[in-house]
C-alpha positions as CSV (number, residue, x, y, z in Angstrom):
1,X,133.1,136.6,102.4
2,X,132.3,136.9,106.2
3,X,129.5,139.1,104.8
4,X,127.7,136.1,102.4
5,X,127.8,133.4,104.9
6,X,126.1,135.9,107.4
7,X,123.7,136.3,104.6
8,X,123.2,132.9,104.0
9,X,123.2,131.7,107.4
10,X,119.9,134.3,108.1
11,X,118.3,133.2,105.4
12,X,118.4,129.6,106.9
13,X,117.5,130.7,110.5
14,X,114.2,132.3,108.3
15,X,113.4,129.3,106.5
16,X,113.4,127.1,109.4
17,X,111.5,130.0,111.3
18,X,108.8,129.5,108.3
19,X,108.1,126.1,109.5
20,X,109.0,124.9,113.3
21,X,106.9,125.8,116.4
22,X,109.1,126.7,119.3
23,X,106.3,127.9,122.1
24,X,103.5,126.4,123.7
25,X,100.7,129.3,122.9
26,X,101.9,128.5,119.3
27,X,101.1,125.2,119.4
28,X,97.9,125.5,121.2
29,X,96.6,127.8,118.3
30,X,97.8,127.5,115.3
31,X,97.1,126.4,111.4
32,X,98.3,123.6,109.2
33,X,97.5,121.3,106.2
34,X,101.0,119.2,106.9
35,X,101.6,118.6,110.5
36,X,105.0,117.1,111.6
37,X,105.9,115.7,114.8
38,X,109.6,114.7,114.8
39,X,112.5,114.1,117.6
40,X,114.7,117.0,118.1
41,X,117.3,114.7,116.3
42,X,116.1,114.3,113.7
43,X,114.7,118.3,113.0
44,X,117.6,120.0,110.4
45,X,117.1,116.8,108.1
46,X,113.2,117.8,107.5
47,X,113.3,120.9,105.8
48,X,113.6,120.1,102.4
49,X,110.8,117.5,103.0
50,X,108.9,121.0,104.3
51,X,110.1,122.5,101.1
52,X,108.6,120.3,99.0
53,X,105.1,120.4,101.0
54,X,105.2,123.8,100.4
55,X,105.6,124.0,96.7
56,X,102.7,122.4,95.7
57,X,100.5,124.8,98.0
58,X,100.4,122.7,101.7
59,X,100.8,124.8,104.8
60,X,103.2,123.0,106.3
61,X,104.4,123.4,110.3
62,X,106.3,121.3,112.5
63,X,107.4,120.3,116.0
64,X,109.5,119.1,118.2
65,X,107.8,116.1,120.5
66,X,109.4,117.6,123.8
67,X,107.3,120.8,122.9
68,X,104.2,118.4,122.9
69,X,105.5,116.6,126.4
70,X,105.8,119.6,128.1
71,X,102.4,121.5,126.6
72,X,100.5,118.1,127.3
73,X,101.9,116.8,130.5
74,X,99.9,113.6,130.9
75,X,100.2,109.9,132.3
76,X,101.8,108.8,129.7
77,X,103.9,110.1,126.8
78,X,101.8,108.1,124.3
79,X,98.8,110.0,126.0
80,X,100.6,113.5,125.9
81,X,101.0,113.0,121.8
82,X,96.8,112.5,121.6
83,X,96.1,115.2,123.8
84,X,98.1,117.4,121.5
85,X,96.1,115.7,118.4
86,X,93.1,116.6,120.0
87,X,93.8,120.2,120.7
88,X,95.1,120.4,116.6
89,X,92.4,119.1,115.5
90,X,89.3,120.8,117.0
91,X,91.1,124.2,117.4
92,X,93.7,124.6,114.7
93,X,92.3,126.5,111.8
94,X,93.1,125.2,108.7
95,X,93.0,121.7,110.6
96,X,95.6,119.5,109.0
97,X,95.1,117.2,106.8
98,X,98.1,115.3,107.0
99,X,100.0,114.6,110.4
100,X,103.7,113.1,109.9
101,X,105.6,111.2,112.6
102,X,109.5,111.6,112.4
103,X,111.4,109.1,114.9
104,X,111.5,105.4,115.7
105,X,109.4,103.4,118.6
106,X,110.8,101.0,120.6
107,X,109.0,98.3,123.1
108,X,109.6,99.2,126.2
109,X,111.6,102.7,125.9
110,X,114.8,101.8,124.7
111,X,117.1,104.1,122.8
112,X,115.4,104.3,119.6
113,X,111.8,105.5,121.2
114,X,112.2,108.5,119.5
115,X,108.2,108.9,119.1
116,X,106.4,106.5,121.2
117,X,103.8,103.8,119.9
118,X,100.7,103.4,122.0
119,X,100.2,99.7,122.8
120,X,97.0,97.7,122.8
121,X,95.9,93.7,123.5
122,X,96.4,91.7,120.6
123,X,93.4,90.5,118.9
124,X,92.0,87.2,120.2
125,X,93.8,84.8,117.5
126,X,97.4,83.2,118.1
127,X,100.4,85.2,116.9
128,X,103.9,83.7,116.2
129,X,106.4,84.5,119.2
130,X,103.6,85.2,121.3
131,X,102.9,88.6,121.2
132,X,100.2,89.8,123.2
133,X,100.3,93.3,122.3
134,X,100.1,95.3,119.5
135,X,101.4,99.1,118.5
136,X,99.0,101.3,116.9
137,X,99.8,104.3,115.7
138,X,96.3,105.1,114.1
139,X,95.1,105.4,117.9
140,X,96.6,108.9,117.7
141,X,94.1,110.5,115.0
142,X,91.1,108.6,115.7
143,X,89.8,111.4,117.6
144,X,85.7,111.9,117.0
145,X,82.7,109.3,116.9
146,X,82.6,105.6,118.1
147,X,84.8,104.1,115.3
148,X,87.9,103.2,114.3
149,X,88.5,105.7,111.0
150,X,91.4,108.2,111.4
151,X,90.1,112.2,111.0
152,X,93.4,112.9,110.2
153,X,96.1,110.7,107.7
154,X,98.8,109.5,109.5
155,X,102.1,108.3,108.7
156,X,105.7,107.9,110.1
157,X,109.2,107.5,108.9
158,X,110.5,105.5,111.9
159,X,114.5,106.9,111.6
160,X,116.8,106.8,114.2
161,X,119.6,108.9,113.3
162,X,120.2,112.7,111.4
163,X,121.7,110.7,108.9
164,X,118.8,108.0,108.2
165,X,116.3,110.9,108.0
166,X,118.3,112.9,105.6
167,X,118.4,109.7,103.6
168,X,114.7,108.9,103.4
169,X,113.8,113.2,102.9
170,X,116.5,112.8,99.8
171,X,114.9,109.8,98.7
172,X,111.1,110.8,98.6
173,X,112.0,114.7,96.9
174,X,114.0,112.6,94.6
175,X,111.1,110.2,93.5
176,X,108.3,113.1,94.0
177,X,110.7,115.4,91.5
178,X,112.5,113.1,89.5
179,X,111.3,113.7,85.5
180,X,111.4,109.5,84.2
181,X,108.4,109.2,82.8
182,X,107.7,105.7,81.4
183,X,106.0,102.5,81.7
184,X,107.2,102.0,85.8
185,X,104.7,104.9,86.2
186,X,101.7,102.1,85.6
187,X,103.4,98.8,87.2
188,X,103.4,97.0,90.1
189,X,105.1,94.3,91.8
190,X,102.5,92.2,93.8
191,X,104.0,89.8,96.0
192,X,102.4,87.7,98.3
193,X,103.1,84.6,101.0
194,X,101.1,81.0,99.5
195,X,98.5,81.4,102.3
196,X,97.4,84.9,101.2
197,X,97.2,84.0,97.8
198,X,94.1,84.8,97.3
199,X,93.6,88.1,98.5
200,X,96.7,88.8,96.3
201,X,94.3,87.8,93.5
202,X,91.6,90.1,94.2
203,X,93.6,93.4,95.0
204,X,94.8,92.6,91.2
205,X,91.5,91.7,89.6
206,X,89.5,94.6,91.6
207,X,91.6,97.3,91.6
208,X,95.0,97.3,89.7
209,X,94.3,95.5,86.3
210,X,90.7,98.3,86.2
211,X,93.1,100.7,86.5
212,X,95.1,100.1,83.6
213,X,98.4,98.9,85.8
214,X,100.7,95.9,84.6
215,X,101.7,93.3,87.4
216,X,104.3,91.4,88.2
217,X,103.5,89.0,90.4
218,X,105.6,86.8,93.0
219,X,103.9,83.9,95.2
220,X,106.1,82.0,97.6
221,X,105.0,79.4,100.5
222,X,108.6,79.6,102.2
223,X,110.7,82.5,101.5
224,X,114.4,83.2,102.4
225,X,115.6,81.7,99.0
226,X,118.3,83.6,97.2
227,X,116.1,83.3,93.6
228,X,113.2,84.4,95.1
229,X,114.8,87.9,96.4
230,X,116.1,87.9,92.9
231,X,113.4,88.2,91.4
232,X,112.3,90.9,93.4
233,X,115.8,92.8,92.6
234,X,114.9,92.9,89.2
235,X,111.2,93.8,89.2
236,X,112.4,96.7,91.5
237,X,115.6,97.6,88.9
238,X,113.4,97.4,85.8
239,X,111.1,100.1,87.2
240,X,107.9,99.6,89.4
241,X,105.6,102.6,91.1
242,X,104.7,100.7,94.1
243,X,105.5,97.4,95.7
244,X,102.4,95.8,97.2
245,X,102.9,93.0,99.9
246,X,100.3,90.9,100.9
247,X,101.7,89.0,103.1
248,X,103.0,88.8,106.7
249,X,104.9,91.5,108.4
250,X,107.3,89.1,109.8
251,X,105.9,85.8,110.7
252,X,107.3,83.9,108.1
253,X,106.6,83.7,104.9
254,X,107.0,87.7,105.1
255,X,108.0,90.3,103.8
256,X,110.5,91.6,106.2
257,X,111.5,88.9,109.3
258,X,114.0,85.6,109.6
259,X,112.1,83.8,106.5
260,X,111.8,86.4,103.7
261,X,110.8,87.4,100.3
262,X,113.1,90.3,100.3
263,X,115.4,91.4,102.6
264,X,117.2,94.3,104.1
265,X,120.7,93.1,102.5
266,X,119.3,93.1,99.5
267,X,118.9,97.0,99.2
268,X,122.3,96.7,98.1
269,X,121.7,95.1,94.7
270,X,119.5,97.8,93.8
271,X,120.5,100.0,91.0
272,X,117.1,101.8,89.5
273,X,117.0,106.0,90.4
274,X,113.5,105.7,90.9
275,X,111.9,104.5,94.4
276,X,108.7,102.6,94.8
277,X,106.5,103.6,97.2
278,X,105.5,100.2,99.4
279,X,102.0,99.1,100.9
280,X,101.4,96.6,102.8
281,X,98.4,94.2,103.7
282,X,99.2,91.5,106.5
């Protein structure tokens, strides 16, 4: 018995050795299609998500953001991230493709700035609660020419426990594996606040109805009424692809904030095995 789990625990150690970067000159040269940059914390939850990459041909790697800190020391630890961007993307060879923030950010450095957000003025228009900044993760990949295009896609899963990540990394293998094929494959649930109406109008017109998808559609000038996030329980439990919300992020009417069209206490009610994926447009 002693013998299998020693087995099994090396076999472990060698997957994970397949995949994280644990020195600097490793991380200064290196290769990847599927970069991830996660919070020690959050690190044993991620391999099945490197699991997946891998099977359909990515070469995936990953690392730890104190590795980055402490290859890049720099002014700041938003700074330390890009200069570590930089150095992947004009040296790294294959060059990734894709580059996947793990961790949470937090305003100000509070406990759940897992992986800093670099902060920029606000655009010259009022915003609601008077923000005057605004994180911007995309600043992290915009790295050649005078413009504002990412070289490299970007995304993040903004966790901030083991157990959260574990969670979403069961959640996406689940809906990148799962074998339901039907009519949810080819709809999607557009909802939008009154004032954005029309923009609602022409992401259906221009690009979904073309494409052959069905749309349910929800329009609301107030949210934060119980038949309203009904309706959106039961467009998600009958089976959608992808929710599209075109709408504020949370200055009501929004999508997520005090005055909603859905809400996080409504992730209770549903009951569908299949999880749409969720764009947003604010």
């Amino acid at each position: 018995m002693n013998k299998v789990i020693l087995i099994i625990f090396t076999a472990v150690i060698l997957l994970q050795g397949q995949y994280i970067i644990t020195d600097p000159d490793s991380l200064l040269d290196n290769g990847a299609d599927y970069l991830i940059v996660t919070h020690s914390d959050f690190t044993s939850g991620l391999y099945p998500l490197c699991q997946l990459r891998d099977s359909l041909g990515l070469n995936v790697k990953m690392v730890e953001v104190d590795l980055i800190y402490s290859t890049f020391p720099d002014t700041s630890l938003p700074q330390s991230i890009r200069n570590c961007m930089e150095r992947v993307y004009l040296y790294w060879n294959p060059r990734p493709t894709y580059i996947l923030l793990v961790g949470d950010a937090e305003r100000g450095g509070g406990a759940n700035d897992f992986i800093p957000s670099p902060l920029f003025p606000k655009f010259s228009y009022f915003y609601w609660g008077g923000l005057t900044q605004h994180a911007c993760d995309n600043w992290y990949v915009t790295l050649e020419g005078n413009d504002s295009i990412p070289d490299m896609i970007l995304a993040r899963l903004p966790v901030n426990s083991l157990a959260m990540t574990q969670g979403v990394v069961n959640k996406i293998v689940n809906y990148e594996t799962i074998d339901t094929a039907g009519i949810w494959q080819t709809t999607v649930l557009v909802n939008s606040s009154s004032d954005f109406e029309s923009y609602a109008e022409g992401y259906t017109d221009n690009f979904l109805v073309p494409a052959g998808d069905s749309v349910i559609k929800i329009y609301d000038s107030q949210g934060n009424n119980p038949s309203l996030r009904q309706r959106h329980v039961d467009a998600i439990n009958q089976g959608i692809v992808m929710i599209l919300p075109v709408c504020h992020g949370t200055q009501p009417p929004a999508w997520a904030g005090n005055y909603t069209l859905f809400h996080y206490t409504d992730i209770a009610s549903l009951t569908n095995q299949v999880y749409p994926y969720a764009f947003c447009k604010g």
